[in-house]
Backbone of each chain as ProteinMPNN parsed JSONL, in Angstrom:
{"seq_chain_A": "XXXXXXXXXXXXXXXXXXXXXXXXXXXXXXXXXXXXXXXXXXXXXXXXXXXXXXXXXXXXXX", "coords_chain_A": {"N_chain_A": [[9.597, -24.606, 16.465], [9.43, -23.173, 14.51], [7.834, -21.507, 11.282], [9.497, -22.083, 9.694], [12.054, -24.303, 8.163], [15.463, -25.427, 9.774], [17.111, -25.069, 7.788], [16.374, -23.062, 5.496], [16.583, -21.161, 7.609], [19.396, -21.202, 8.072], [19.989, -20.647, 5.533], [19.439, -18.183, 5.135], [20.701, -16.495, 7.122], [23.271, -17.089, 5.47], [23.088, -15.886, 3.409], [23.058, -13.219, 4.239], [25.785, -12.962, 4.84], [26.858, -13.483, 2.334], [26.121, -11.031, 1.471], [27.829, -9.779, 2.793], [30.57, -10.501, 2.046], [30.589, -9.363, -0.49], [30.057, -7.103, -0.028], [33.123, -6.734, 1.293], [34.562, -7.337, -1.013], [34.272, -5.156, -2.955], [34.908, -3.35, -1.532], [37.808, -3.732, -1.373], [38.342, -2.99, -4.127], [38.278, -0.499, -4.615], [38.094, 2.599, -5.354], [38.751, 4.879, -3.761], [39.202, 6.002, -0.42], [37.49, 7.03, 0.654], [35.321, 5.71, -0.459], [35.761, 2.794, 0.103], [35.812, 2.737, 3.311], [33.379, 2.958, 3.208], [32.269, 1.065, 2.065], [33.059, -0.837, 3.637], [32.127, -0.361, 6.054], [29.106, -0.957, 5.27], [29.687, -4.222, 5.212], [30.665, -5.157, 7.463], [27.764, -4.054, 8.791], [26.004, -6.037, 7.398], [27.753, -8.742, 7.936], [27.185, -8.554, 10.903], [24.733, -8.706, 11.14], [24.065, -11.307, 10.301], [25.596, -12.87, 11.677], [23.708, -12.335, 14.412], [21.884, -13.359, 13.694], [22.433, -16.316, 13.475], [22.968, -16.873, 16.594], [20.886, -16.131, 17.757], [18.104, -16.752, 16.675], [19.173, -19.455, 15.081], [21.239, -21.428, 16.351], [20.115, -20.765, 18.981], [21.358, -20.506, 22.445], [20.38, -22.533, 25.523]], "CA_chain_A": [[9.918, -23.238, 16.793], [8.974, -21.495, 13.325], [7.321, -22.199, 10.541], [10.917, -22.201, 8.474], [13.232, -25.042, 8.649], [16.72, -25.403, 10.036], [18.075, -25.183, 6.408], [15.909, -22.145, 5.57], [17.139, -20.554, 8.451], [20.806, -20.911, 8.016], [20.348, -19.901, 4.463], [19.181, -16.595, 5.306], [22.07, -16.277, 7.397], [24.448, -17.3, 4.38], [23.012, -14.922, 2.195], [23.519, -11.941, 5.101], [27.514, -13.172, 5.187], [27.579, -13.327, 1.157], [26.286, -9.755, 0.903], [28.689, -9.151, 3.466], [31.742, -10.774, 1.21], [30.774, -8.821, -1.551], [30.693, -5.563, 0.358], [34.315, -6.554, 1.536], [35.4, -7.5, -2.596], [34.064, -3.718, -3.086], [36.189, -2.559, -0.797], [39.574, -3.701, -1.773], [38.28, -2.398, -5.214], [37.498, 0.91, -4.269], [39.143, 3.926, -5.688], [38.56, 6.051, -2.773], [39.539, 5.874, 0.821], [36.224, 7.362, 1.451], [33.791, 4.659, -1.089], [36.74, 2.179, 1.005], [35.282, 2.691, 4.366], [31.549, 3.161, 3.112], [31.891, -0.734, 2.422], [33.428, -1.639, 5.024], [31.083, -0.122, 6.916], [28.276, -2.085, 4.873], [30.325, -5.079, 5.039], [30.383, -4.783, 8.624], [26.329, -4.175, 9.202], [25.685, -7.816, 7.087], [28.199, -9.604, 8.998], [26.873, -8.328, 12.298], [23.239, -8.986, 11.026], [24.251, -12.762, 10.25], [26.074, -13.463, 13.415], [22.959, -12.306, 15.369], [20.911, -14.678, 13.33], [22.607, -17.492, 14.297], [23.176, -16.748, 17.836], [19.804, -15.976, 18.251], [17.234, -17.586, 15.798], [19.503, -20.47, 14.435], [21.418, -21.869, 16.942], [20.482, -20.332, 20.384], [21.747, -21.575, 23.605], [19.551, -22.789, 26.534]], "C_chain_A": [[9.321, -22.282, 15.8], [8.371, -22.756, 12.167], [8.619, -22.46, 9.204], [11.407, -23.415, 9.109], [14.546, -24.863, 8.775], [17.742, -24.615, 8.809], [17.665, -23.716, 5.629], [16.636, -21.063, 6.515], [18.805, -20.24, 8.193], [20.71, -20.588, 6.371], [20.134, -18.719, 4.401], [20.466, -15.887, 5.436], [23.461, -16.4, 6.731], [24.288, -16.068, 3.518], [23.555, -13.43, 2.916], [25.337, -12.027, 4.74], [27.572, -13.422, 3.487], [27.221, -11.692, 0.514], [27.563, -9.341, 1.768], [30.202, -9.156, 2.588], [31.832, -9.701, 0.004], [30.776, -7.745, -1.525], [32.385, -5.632, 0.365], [35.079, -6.723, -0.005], [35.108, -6.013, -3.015], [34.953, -2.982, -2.637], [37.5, -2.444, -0.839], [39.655, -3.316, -3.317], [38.08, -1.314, -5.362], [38.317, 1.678, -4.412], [38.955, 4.851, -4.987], [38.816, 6.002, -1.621], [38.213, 5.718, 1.356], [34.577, 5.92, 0.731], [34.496, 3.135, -0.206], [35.744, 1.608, 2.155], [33.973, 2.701, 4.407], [31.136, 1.281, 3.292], [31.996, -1.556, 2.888], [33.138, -1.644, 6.107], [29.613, -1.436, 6.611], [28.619, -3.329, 5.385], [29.976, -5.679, 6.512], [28.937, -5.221, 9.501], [26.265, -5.409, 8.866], [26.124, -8.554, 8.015], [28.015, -9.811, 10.173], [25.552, -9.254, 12.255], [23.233, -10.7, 11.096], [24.845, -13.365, 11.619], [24.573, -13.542, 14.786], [21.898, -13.288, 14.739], [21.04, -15.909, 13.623], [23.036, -17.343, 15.667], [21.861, -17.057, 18.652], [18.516, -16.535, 17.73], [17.848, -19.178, 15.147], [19.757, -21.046, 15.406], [21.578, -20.904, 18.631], [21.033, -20.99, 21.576], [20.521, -20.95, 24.836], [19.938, -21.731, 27.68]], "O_chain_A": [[8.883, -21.144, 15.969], [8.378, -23.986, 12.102], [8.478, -22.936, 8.077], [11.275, -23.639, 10.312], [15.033, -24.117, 7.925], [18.724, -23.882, 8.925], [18.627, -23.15, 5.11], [17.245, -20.132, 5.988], [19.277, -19.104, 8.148], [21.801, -20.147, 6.009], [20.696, -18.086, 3.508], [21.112, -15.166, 4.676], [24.519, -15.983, 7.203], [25.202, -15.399, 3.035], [24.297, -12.648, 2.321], [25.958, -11.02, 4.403], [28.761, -13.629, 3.243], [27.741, -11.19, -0.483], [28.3, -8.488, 1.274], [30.88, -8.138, 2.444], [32.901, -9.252, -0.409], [31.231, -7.058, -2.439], [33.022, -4.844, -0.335], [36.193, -6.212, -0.121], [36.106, -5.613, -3.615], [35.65, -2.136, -3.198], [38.221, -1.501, -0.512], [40.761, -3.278, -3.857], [37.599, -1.007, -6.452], [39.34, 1.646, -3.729], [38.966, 5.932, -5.575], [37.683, 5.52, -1.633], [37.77, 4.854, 2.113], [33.511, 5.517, 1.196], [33.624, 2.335, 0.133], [35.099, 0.559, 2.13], [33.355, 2.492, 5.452], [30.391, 0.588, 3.985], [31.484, -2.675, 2.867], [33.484, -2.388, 7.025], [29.242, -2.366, 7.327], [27.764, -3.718, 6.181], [29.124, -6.553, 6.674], [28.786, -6.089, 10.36], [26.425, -6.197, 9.798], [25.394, -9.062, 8.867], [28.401, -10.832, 10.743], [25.299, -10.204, 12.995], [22.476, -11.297, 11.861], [24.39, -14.242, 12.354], [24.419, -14.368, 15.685], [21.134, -13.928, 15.461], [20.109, -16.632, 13.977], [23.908, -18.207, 15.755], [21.667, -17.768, 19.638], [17.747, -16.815, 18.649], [17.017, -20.002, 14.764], [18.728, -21.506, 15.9], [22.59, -20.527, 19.222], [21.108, -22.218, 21.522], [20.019, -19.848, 25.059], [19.328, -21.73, 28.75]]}, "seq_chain_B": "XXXXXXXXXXXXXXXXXXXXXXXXXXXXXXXXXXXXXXXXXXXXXXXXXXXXXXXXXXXXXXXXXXXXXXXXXXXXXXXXXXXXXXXXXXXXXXXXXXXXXXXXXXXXXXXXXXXXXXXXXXXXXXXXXXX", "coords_chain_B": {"N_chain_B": [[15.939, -11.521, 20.205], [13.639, -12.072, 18.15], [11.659, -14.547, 16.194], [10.13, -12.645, 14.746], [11.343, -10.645, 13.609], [13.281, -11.931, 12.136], [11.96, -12.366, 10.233], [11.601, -9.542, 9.699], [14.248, -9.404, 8.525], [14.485, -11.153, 6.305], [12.604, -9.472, 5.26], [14.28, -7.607, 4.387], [16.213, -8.593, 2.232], [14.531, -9.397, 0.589], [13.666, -6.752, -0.411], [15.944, -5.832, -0.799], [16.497, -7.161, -3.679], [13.986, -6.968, -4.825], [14.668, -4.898, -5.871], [17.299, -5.368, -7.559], [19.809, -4.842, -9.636], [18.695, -2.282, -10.632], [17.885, 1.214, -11.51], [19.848, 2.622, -11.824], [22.348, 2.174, -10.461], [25.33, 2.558, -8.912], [27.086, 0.415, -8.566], [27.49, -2.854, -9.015], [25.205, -5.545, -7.927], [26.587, -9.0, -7.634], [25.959, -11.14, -10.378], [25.984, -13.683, -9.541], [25.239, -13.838, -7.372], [23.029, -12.717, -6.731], [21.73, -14.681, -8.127], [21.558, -16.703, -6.039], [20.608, -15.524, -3.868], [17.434, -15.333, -4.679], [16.989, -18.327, -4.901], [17.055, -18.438, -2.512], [15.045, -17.174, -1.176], [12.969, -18.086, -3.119], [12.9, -20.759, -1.441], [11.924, -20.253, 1.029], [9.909, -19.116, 0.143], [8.576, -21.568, -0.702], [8.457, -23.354, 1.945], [7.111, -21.641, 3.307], [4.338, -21.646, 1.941], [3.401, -23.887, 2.471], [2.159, -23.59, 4.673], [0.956, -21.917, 4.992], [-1.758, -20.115, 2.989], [-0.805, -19.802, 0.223], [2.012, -18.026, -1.629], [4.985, -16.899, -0.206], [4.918, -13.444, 0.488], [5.94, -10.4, 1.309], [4.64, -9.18, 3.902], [2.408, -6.388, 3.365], [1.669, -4.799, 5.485], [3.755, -4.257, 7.014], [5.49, -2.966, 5.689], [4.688, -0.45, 6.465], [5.216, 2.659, 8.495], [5.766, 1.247, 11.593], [6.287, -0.097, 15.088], [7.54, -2.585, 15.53], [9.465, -2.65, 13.392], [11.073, -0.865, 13.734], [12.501, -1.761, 16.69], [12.711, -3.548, 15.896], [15.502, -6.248, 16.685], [17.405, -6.873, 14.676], [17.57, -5.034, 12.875], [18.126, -2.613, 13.681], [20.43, -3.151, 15.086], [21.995, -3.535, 12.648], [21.668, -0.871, 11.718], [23.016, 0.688, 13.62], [25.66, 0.166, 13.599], [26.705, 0.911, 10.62], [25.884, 3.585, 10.637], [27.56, 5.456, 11.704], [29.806, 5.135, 9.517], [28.055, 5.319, 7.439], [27.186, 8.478, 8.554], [29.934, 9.312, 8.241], [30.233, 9.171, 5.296], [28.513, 10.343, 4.273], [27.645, 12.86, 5.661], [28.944, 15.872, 6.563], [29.361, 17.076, 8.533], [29.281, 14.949, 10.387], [28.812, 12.954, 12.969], [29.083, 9.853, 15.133], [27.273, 10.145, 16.776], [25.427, 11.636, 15.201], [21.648, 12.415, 14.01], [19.593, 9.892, 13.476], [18.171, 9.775, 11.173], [19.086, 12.0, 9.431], [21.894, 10.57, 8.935], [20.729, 8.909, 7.492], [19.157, 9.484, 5.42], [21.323, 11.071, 4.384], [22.514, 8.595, 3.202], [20.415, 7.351, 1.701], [20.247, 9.445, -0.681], [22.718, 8.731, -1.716], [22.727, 6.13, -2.761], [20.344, 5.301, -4.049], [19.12, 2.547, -4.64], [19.319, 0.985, -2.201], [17.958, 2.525, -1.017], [15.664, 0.795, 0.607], [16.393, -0.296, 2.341], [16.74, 1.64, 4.342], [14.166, 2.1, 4.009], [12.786, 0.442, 5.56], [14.033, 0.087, 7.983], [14.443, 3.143, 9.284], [11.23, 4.403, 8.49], [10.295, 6.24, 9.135], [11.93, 8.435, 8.577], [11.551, 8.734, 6.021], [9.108, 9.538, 5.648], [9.583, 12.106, 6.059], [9.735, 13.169, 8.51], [13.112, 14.899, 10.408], [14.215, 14.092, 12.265]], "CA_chain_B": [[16.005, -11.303, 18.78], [12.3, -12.796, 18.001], [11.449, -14.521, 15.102], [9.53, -11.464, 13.858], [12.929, -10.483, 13.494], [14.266, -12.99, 11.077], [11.413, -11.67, 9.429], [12.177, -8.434, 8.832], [15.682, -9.553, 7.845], [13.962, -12.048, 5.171], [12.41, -8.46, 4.205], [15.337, -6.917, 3.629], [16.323, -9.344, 1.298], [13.152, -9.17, -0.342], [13.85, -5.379, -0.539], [17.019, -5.704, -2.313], [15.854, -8.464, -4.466], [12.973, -5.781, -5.966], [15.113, -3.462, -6.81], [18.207, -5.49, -8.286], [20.985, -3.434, -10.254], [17.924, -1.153, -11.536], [18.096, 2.356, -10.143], [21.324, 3.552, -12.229], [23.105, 1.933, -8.947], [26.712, 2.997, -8.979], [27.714, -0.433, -8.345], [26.253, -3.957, -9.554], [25.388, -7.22, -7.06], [26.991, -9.969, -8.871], [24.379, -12.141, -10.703], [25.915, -15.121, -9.239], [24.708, -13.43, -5.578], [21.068, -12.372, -6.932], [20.923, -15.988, -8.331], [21.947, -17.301, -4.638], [18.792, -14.493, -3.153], [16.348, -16.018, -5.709], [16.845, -19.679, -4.676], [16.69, -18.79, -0.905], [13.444, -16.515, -1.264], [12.386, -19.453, -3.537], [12.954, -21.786, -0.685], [10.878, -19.64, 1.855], [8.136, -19.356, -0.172], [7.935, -22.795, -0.096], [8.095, -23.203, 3.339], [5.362, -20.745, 3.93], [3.036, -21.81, 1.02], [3.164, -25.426, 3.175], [1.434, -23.547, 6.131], [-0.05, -20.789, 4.519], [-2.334, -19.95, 1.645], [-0.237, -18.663, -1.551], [3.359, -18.041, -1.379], [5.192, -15.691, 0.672], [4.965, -12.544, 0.307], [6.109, -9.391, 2.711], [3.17, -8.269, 4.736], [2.242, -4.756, 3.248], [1.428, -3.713, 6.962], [5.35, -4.506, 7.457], [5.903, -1.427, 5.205], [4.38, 1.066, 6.922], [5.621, 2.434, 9.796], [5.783, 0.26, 12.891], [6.99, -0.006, 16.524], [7.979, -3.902, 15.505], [10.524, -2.381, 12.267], [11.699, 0.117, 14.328], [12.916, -2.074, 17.416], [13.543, -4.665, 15.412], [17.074, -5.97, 16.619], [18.68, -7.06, 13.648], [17.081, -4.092, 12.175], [18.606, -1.597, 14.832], [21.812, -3.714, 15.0], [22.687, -3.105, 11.163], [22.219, 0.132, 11.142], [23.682, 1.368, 14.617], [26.75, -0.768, 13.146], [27.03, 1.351, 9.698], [25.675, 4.686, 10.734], [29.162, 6.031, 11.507], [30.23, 4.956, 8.524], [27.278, 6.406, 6.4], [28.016, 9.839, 8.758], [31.233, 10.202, 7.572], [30.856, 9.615, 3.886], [27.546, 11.494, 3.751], [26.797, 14.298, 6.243], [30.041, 16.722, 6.308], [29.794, 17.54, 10.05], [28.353, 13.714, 11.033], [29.683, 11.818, 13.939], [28.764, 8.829, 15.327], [25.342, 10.794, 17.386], [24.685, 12.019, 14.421], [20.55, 12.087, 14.424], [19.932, 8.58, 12.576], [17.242, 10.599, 9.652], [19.945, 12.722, 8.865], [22.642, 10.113, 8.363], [19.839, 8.148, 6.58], [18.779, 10.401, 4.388], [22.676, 10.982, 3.023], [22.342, 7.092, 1.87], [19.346, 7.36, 0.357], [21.211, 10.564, -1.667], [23.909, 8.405, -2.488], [22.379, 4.588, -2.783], [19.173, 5.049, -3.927], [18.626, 1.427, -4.781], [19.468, 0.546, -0.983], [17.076, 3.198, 0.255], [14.596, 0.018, 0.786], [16.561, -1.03, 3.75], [16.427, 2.813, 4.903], [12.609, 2.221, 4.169], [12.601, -0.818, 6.252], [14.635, 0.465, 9.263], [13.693, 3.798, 9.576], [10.307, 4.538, 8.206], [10.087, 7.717, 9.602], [13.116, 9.245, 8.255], [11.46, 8.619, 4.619], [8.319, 10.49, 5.43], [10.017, 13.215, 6.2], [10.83, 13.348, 9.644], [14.441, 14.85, 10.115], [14.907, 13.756, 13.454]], "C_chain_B": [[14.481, -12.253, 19.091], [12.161, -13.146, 16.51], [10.679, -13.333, 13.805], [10.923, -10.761, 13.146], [13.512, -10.966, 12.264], [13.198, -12.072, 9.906], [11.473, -10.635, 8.365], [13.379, -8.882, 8.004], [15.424, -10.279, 6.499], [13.496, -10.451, 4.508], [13.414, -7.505, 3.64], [15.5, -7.518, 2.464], [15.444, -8.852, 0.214], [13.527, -7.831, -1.265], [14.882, -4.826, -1.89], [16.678, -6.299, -3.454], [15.231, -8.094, -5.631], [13.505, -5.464, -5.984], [16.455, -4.01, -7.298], [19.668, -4.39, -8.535], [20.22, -2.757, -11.08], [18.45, 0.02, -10.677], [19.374, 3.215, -11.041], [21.927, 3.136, -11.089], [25.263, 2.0, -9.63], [27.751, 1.44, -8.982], [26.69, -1.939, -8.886], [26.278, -5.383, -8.394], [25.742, -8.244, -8.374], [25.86, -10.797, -8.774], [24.395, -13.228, -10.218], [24.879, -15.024, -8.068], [23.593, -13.299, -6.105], [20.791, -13.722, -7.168], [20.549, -16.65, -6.863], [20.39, -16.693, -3.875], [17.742, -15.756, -4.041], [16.385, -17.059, -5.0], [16.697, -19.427, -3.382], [15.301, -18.437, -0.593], [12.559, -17.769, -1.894], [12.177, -20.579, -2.261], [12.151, -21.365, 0.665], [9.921, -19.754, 1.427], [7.467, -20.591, -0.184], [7.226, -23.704, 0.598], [6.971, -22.925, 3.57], [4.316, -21.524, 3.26], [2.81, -23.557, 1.71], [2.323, -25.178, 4.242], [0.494, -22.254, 5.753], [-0.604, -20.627, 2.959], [-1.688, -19.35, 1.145], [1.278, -18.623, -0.771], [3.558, -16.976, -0.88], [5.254, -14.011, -0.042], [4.816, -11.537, 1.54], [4.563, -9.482, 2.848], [2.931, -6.969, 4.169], [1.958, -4.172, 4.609], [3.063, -3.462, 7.518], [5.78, -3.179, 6.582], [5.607, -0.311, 5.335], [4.679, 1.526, 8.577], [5.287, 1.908, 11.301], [6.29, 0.629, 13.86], [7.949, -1.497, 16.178], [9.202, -4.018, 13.964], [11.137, -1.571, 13.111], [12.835, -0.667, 15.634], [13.364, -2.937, 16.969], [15.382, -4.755, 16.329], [18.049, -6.095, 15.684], [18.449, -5.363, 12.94], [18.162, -2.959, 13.021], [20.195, -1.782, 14.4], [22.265, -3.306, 13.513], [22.88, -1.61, 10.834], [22.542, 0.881, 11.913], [25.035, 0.717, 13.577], [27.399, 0.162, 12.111], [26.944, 2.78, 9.683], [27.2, 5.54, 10.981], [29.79, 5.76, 10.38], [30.095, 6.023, 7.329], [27.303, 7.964, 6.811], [28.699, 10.067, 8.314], [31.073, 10.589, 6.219], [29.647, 10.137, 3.328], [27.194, 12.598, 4.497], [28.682, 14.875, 6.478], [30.119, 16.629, 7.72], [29.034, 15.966, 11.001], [29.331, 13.149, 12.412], [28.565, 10.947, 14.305], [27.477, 8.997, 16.337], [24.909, 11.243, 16.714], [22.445, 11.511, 14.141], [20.383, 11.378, 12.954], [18.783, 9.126, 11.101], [18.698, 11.318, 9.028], [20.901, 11.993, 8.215], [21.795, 8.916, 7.105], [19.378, 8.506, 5.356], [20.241, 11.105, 3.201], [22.568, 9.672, 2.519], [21.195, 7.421, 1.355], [19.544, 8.075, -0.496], [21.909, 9.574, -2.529], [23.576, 7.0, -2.999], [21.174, 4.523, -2.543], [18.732, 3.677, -4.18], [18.729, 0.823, -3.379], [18.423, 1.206, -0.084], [15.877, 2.029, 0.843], [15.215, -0.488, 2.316], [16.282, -0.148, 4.845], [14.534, 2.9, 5.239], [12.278, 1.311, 5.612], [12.887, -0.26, 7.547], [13.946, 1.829, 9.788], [12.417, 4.605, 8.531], [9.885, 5.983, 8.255], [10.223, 9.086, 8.905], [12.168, 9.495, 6.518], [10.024, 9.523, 5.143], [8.105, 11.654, 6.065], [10.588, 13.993, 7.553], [12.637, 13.797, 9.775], [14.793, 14.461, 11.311], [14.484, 12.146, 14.012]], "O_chain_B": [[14.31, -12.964, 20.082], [12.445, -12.322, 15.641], [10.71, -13.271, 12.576], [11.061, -10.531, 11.945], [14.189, -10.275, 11.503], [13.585, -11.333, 9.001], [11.444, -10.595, 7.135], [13.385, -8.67, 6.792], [16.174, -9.988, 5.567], [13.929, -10.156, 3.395], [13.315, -6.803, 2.634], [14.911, -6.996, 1.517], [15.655, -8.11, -0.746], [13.653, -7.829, -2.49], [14.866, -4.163, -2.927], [16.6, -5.492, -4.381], [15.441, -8.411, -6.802], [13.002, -4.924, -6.969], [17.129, -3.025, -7.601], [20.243, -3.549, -7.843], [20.664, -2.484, -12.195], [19.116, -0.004, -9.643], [19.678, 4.379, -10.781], [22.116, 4.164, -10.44], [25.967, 1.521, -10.518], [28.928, 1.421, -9.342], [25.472, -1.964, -9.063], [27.28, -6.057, -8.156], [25.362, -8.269, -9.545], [25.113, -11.121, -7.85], [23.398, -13.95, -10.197], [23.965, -15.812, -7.824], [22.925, -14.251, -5.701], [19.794, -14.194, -6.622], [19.415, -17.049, -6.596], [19.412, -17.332, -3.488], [17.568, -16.934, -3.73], [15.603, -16.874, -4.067], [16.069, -20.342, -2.85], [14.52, -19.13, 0.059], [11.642, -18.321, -1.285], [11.131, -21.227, -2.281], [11.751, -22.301, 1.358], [8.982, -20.342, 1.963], [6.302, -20.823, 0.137], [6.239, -24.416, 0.411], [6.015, -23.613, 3.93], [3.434, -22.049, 3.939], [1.938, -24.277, 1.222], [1.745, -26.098, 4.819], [-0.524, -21.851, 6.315], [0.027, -20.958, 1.955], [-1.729, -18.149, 1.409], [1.568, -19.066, 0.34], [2.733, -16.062, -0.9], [5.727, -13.761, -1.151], [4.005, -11.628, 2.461], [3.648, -9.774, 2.079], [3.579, -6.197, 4.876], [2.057, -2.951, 4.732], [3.406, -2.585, 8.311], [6.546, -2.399, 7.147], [5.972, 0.678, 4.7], [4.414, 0.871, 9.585], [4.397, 2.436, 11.968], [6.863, 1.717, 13.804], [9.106, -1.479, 16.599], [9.673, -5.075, 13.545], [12.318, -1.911, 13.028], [13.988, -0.234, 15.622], [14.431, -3.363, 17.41], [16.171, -3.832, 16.531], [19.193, -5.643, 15.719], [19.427, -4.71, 12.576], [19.169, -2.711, 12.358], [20.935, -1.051, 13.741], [23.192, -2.498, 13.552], [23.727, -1.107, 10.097], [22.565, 2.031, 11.476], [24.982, 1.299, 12.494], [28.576, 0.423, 12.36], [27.695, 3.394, 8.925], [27.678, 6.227, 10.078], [30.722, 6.562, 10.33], [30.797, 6.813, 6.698], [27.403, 8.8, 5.913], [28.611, 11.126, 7.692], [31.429, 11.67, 5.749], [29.571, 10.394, 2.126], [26.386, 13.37, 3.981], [29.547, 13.999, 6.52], [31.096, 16.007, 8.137], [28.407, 16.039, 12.058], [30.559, 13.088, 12.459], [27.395, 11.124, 13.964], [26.772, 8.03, 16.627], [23.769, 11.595, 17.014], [22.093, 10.332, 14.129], [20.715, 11.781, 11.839], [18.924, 8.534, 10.031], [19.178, 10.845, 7.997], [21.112, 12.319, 7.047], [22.299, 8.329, 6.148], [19.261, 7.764, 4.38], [20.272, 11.432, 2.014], [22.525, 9.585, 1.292], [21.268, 7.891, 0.22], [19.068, 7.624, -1.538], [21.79, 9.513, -3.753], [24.377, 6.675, -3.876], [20.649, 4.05, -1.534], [17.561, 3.615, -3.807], [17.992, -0.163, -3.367], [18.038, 0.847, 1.029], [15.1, 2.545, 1.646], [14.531, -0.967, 3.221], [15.821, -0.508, 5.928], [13.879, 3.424, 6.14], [11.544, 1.684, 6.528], [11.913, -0.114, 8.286], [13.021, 1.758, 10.597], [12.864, 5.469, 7.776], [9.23, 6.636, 7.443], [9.537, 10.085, 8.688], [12.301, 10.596, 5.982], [10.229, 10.648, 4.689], [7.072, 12.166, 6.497], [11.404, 14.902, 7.704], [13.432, 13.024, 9.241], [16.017, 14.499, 11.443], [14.996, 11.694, 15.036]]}, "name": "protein", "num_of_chains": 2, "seq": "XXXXXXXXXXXXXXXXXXXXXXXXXXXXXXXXXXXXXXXXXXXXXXXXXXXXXXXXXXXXXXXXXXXXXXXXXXXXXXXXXXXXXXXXXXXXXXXXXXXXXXXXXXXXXXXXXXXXXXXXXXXXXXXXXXXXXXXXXXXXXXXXXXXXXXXXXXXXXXXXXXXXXXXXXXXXXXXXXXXXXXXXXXXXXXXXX"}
């Protein structure tokens, strides 16, 4: 399929879902309502971005 | 989603990667997480340098504006996803139609070390386009 392997691939997708963790550890550290929701917005985009990686490049379905 | 796709998303990475916790960034990626980047980028270049001459490295044509950064879907997808977000806590009168330069251009204000993903996504917005 690509010139990456399997393992390559899902590490991408790990790294998307550990920026995502570390937006959400920002967020319950966040002295602001408003810097709060900024990273949980971030938090958010990663986790989306990683889900569509494996849905769609890692493990698609037929 | 097309592998060109993953692509870009590998350039994000990349993106952050160059620019670290330089920048005066208001906030720091933990070093464990940059170590974690490093070893995966490490493990691409690999990859590549098995099928291609020299190790990976972005495309410089990938940094200038495109039709294939722009449609991107992960590309799109991340930042339809956050743009309401970045409206609220940067444009005063933003909502969620807010025109995507405008809410782009408050992160890059506020998170200039992130503007690389702003570079990445919209291209436009950075050379000056406000709409």
């Amino acid at each position: 399929m690509s010139q990456y392997t399997a393992g390559s691939l899902g590490d991408v997708a790990q790294m998307f879902e550990k920026f995502a963790s570390t937006a959400d550890d920002m967020a319950k550290h966040a002295s602001t309502k408003r810097s709060q929701q900024f990273e949980l917005g971030r938090a958010s985009a990663w986790r989306d971005a990683a889900q569509m990686l494996r849905k769609t490049v890692i493990e698609p379905k037929p | 989603m097309t592998l060109s796709a993953f692509d870009d998303a590998l350039d994000v990475l990349v993106a952050i990667r160059a620019q670290g916790n330089r920048e005066g960034a208001d906030y720091r990626f933990p070093a464990r997480l940059l170590a974690d980047l490093d070893a995966v980028l490490a493990r691409v270049n690999a990859e590549r340098g098995t099928r291609k001459p020299g190790a990976y490295e972005p495309d410089p044509s990938r940094r200038t504006p495109g039709p294939l950064l722009v449609t991107s879907g992960i590309a799109l997808m991340a930042v339809l996803s956050v743009l309401p977000t970045w409206a609220a806590n940067t444009v005063a009168s933003a909502t969620p139609t807010v025109a995507p330069c405008v809410a782009a251009k408050g992160w890059l204000h506020n998170k200039p070390r992130e503007a690389a993903l702003i570079r990445l996504m919209y291209p436009e917005c950075v050379a000056g386009s406000e709409q």
